[in-house]
N, C-alpha and C positions, 0 to 999 in steps of 0.2 A: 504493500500500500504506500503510496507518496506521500511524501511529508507534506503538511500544509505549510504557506509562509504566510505569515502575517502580512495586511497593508502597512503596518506601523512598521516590523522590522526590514519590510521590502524599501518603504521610505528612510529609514533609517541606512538601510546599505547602497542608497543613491548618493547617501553625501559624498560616496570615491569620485564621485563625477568631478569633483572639484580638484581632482589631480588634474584630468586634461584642459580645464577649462582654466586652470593656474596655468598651464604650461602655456596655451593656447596666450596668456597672457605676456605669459615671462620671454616666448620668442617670438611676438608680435608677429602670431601668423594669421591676425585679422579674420578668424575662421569663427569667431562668438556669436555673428549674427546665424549662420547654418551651424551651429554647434545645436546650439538653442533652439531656432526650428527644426532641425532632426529630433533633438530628444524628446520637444514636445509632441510630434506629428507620432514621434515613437511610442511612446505613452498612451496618447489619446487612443492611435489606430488599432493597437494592440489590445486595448482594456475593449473598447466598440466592438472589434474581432470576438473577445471571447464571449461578450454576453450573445452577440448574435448567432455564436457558436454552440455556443447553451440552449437558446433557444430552435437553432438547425437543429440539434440532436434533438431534443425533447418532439420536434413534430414528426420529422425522419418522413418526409412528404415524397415519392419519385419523383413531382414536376418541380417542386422545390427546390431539390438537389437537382435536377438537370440544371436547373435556371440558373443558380450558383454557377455551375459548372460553365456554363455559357458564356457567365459575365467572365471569369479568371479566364479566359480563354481569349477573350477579347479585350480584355486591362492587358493581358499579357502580348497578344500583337501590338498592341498601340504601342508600348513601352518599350517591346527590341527596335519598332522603326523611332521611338524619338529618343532614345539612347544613340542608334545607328546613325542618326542624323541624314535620313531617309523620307523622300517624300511618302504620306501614308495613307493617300486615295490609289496613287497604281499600287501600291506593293501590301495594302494593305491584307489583302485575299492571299496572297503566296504566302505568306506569314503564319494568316489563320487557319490555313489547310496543312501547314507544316506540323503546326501544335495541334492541329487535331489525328492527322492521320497518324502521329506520333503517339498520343494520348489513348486515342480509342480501343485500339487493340488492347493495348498493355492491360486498361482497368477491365476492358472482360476479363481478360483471362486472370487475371488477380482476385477479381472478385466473382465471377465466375465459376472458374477452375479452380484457383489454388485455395484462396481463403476462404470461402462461402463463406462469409459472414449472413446472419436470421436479421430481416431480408438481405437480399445480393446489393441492394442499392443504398443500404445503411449507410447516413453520413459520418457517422462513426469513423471507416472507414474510406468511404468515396473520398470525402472532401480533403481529411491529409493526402493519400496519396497520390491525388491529383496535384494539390498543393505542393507538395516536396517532388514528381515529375517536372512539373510545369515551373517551376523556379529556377532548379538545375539546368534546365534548359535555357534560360533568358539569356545566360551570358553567351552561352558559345553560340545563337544564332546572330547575336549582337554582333561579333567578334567575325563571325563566320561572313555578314553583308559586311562588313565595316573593309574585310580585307578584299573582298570584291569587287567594289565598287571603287575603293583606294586602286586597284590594280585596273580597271579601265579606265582610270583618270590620269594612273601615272606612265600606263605603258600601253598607252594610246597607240603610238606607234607600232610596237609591236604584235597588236591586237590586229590592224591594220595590214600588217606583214602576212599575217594569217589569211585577211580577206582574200589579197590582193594574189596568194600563191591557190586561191581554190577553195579554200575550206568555209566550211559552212559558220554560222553564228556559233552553233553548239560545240565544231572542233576548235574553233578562233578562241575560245574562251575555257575551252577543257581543264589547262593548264593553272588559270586565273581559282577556275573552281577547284581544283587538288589543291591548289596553296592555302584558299581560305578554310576548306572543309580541317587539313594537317592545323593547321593553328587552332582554330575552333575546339578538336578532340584534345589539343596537347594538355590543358588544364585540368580533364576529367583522366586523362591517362596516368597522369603525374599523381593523382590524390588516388585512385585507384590502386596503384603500384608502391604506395606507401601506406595504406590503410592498415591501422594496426600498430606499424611501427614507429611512424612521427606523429601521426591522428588518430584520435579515438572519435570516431562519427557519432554525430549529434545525436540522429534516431537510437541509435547503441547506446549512449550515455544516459538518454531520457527513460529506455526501458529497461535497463539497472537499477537508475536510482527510482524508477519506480516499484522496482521489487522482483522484476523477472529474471529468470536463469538467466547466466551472462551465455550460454549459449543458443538458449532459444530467440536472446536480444543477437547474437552472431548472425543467425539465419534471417531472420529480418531486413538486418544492414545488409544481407548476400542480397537478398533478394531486391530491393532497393537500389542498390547499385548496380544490379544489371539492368533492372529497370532503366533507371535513366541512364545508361550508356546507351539501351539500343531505343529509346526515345530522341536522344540528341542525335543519335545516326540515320535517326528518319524523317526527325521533321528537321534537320539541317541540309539536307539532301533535297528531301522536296521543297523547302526553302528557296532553297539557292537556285534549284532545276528552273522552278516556276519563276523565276526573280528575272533571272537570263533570259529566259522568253519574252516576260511582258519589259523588260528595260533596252531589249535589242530587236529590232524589226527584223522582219525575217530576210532583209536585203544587206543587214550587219548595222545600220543607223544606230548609236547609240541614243537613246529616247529618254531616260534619266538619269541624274547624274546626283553626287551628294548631294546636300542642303548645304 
């Protein structure tokens, strides 16, 4: 069973904040005014989060839960293209089919097949695991357009060498997409391949100190983790697939370019 924390002692161990927010002072790195709105938007969003999360689990509605599921789905395209610094009417759609066709499979079969949580669409279940999917994901599709569209901006030329020798939009740009997609996996490679030994993951940490076997918290994180490895390989893929089509006309015209 998890230990409760008080609000008084939870207030009480926010006074550390006054370490970065002294430092923030002492080498006048002018960061007080986003220090401040982070920690309140942090606060606020998070406390809103859980009551409305209290109240998702208590109805445990399917339309409910899809509906949820819709909006993260759609906070979550807006957020990689204005991160990306991406226009987000064309590219808006390759985004949100990347995160879905990424998303949809997995939670059947997680909730489906493996876990069958009483019902299959308990948000108990739905809504973290979509949650910690769909998160994982934000940065490397961020990272994965960011290096794309950098590489038709800066090797314009070269893009062009491609046309100009025969090749189609899809082979001109082949190369542009192996770069992005190799950077985009390197971050989830790298924590993957040290898990355990420099990191103890969050989800594993949380159902420790909640009380569960440290191995049954092990299989969890397994599962999690591959989860969103072969989430970021499919909706990065189809990301990027559909990104190249609607930003290059099918005569090779480049048609959008960063913000």
């Amino acid at each position: 069973m998890t230990i409760d924390i008080s609000w008084l002692a939870l207030a009480a161990f926010s006074l550390i904040l006054l370490i970065p927010i002294g430092l923030n002072w002492h080498f006048k790195l002018s960061l007080g005014n986003d220090i401040g709105s982070s920690l309140v938007r942090m606060f606020v969003q998070l406390i809103l989060l859980g009551l409305y999360l209290q109240f998702l689990f208590d109805l445990n509605n399917l339309w409910v839960n899809l509906l949820w599921l819709v909006v993260m789905l759609l906070v979550g395209a807006s957020a990689i293209l204005g991160k990306a610094k991406l226009p987000k009417k064309p590219l808006f759609v390759p985004v949100l089919l990347g995160l879905l066709l990424g998303l949809s499979p997995l939670l059947i079969l997680l909730l489906f097949a493996l876990l069958k949580p009483t019902p299959s669409y308990s948000a108990q279940y739905l809504i973290p695991l979509a949650g910690m999917l769909l998160g994982n994901s934000l940065s490397g599709n961020i990272v994965a357009l960011q290096r794309l569209f950098n590489a038709l901006h800066e090797k314009t030329a070269e893009y062009h060498a491609y046309l100009a020798l025969g090749a189609n939009r899809l082979q001109a740009t082949q190369s542009f997409v192996q770069s992005a997609m190799q950077q985009a996996f390197a971050p989830v490679l790298a924590s993957m391949s040290t898990v355990g030994l420099v990191t103890l993951p969050g989800m594993m940490t949380g159902q420790i100190l909640a009380g569960s076997d440290p191995m049954v918290a092990v299989k969890y994180q397994l599962l999690i983790l591959i989860a969103i490895f072969v989430m970021l390989s499919v909706s990065i893929a189809t990301t990027l697939s559909l990104s190249v089509r609607i930003a290059i006309s099918q005569t090779g015209r480049i048609k959008i370019n960063k913000l």
